[in-house]
N, C-alpha and C positions, 0 to 999 in steps of 0.2 A: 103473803100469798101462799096459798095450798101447793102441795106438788100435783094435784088436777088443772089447777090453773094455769101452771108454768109448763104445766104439759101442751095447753091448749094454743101456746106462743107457737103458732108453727110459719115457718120460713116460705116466704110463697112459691120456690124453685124446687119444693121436694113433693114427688109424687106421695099419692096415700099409703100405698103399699109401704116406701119406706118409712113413712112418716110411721103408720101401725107399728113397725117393726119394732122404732127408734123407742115408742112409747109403751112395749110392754117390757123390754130390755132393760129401761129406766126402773119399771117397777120391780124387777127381778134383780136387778145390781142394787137399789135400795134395803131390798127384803135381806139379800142372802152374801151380798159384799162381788169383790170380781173373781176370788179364786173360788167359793161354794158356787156359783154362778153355771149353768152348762147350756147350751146350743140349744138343749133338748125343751129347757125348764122356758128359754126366753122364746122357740117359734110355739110352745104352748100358751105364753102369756099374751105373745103377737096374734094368736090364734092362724098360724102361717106354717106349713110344711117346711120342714128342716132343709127342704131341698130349697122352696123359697126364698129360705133364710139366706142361705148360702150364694143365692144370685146376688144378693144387696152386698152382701160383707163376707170378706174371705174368711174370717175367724173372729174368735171372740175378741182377741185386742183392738181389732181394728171398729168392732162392733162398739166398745166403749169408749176409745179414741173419738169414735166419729160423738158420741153424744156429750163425754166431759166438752170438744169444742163448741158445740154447741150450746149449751147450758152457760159457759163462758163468754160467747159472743155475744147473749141474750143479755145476762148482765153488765155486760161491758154496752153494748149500743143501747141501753134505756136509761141506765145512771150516768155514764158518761158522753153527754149530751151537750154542746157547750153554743151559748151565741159568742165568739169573738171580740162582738164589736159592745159587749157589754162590761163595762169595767169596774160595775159594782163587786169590786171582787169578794169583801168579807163576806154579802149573800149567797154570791155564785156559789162560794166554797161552805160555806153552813147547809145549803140545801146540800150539794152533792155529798157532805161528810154523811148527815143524816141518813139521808136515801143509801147508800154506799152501806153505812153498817147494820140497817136495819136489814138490807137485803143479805147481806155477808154474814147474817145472827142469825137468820131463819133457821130454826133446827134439822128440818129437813135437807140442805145444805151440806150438810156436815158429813154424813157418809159416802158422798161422794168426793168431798177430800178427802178422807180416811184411808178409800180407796186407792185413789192417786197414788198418796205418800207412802202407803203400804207395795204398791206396786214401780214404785219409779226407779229402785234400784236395780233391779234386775229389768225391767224395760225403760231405760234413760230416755226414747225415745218420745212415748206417751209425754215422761214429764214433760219433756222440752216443751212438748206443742201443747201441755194444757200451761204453762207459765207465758208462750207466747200469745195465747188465745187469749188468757185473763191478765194475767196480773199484767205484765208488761203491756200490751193494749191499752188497759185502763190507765198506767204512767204514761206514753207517749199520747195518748188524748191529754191526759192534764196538762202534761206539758208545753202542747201548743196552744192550749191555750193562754200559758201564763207567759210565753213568747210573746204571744198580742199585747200580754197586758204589759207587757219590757219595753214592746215596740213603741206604745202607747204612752208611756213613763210614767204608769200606773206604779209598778212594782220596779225593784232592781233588785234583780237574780242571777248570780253569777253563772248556776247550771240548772238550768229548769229539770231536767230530768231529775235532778238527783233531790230535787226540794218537789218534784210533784212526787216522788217515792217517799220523801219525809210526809208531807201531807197522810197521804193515803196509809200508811204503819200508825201514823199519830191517831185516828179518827179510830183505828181500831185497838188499841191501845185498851189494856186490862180488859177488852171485850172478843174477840174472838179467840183467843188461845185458853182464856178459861171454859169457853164454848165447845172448842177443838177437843178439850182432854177430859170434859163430862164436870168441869168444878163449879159452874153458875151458869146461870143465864143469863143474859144479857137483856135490861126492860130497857124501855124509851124514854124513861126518865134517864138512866146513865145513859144511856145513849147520846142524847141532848146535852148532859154533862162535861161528855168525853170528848165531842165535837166540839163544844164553847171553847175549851180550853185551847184545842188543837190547830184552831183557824184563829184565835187570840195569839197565839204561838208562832204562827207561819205569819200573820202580820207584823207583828214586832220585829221580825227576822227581816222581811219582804217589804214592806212600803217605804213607798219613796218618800224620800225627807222633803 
């Protein structure tokens, strides 16, 4: 998916104005990173008066706080999507590993962790709440789900959380940190690869005898 298209995911409780705002700020923190980035450059790209700007978001952190979570919620409520009461688990988890790192490989993607990680030491803040938005999110959804499938005696898992966090490191495994640091790409043939392997893995571990 394009960054036009995942721009066009818009949330139905946000007026246009911010929504405008949200989306020329995106392409300004893509272009020029968070600390080249200024007030001035994103109510030009918003096409919105500085004064505008300034009614939406107190400042610039809070201006990129507010779109890393969202960007985050977006991938977290479309891949981790789960029915419960479905106990096919080695599919459940082949689609979501799939869907999961083709969406976490898009190269587009990647500067806005860059960001993040460049920025979370001196605002600990930000990080917190973009780890609680995504990553954590996305484990405690797995998690309940593979509770259902405990409940069920599908699987036996001593600590769901900590084996939907294996999961989810496993699927991206040799793919997004060579991604992260400019050394390959990640195709859909590995892709399909790296998941076989990893949901092969989590069931050897996880299915009930």
């Amino acid at each position: 998916m394009s960054l036009q298209a995942e721009l066009a995911i818009r949330p139905h409780d946000e007026d246009g104005k911010r929504r405008q705002i949200l989306d020329g700020a995106m392409r300004v923190f893509l272009d020029k990173g968070f600390d080249a980035a200024s007030m001035s450059e994103i109510a030009r790209a918003a096409g919105v008066s500085k004064g505008t700007l300034y009614v939406y978001f107190e400042d610039k952190q809070s201006l990129f706080d507010a779109i890393v979570q969202e960007r985050c919620h977006i991938h977290a409520e479309r891949v981790f999507e789960f029915d419960h009461t479905d106990h096919a688990v080695e599919e459940v988890l082949t689609r979501l590993g799939i869907d999961f790192a083709t969406v976490m490989c898009r190269p587009e993607n990647f500067s806005g962790v860059r960001a993040v990680i460049a920025i979370a030491e001196r605002m600990p803040e930000l990080g917190r709440k973009f780890y609680e938005t995504g990553p954590l999110l996305a484990i405690n959804k797995l998690a309940a789900y593979l509770d259902a499938q405990v409940a069920a005696g599908v699987l036996v898992i001593e600590d769901t959380e900590i084996a939907a966090a294996q999961f989810i490191d496993a699927v991206l495994a040799t793919l997004f940190k060579p991604m992260l640091f400019n050394y390959e790409t990640a195709t859909p043939e590995r892709i399909d690869y790296v998941v076989d392997i990893a949901v092969r893995m989590f069931m050897a571990a996880y299915r009930a005898r």
